[in-house]
C-alpha positions in Angstrom: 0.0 0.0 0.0 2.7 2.3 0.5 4.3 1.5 -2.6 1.7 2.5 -4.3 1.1 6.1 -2.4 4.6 6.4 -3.8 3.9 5.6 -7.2 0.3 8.0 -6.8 2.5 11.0 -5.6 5.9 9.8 -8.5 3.0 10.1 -11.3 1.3 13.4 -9.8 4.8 15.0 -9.7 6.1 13.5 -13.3 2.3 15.2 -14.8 3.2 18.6 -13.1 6.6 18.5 -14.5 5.5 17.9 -18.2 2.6 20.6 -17.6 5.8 22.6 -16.6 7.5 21.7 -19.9 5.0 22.3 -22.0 4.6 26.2 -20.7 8.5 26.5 -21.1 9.0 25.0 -24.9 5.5 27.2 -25.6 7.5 30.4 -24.2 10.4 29.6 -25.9 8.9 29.1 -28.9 7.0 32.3 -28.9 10.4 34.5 -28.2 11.8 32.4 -31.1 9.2 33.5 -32.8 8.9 37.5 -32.0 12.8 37.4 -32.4 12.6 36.1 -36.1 10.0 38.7 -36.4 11.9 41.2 -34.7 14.8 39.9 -37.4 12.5 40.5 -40.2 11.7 43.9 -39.5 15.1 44.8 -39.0 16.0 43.2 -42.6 13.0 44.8 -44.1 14.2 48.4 -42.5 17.6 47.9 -43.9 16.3 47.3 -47.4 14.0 50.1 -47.9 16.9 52.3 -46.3 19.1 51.0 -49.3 16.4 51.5 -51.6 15.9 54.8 -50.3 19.3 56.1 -50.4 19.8 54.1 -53.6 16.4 57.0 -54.6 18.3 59.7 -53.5 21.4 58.9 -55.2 19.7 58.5 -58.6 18.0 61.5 -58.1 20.5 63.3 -57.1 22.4 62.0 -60.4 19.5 62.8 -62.2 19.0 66.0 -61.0 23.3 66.8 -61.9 22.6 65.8 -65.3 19.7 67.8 -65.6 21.7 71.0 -64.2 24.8 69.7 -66.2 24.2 71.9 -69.5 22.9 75.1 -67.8 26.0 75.2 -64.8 28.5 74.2 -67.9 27.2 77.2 -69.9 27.0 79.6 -67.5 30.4 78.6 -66.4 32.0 78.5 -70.0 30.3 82.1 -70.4 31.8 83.3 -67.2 35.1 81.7 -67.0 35.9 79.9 -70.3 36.6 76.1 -68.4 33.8 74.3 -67.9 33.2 72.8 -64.2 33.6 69.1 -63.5 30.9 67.0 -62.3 31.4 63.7 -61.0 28.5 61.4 -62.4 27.2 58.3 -60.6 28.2 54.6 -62.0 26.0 51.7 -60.5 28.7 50.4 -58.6 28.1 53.5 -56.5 24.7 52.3 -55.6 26.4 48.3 -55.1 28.8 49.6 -52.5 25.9 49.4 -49.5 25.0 45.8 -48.2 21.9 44.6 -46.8 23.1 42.8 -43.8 20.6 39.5 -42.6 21.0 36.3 -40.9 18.2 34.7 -42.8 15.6 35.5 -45.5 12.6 36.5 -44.1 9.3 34.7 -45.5 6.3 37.0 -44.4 
């Protein structure tokens, strides 16, 4: 008989453990979860920075070449030696990685 209470209690603390378990690996797995998320984001922040900046510089190239003729004749008029202007190559806009551990699937 007291075997058995023993075994009663063994089995009452073994179903408390696993209930235990199962709240820890459902916790874990939902921080696993908001930090791939959180990674995601991140990655997705990154990229439309780039693609932002990788805007700017186009426009801004854009915008130089547009300028070009006008600043290069008022300069000839003025001085006689046109002004340089540095024009933007695509591996201007290649230089800036997108740092990520992981692809994110949304």
């Amino acid at each position: 008989m007291e075997n058995f209470k023993d075994l009663e209690e063994s089995q009452r603390q073994r179903e408390m453990v696993e209930q235990r378990y199962s709240k820890y690996k459902e916790i874990v797995w939902d921080l696993q979860h908001q930090l791939d998320e959180s990674k995601c984001r991140i990655q997705e922040y990154r990229e439309e920075k780039l693609d932002a900046t990788s805007r700017s510089l186009r426009l801004a190239a854009l915008s130089s070449s547009i300028k070009g003729p006008s600043t290069f004749l008022s300069s000839t008029l003025r001085s006689g030696t046109p002004s340089p202007h540095r024009r933007l190559t695509s591996s201007d806009l290649d230089e800036s990685p997108v740092h990520g551990d992981k692809p994110c699937t949304n």
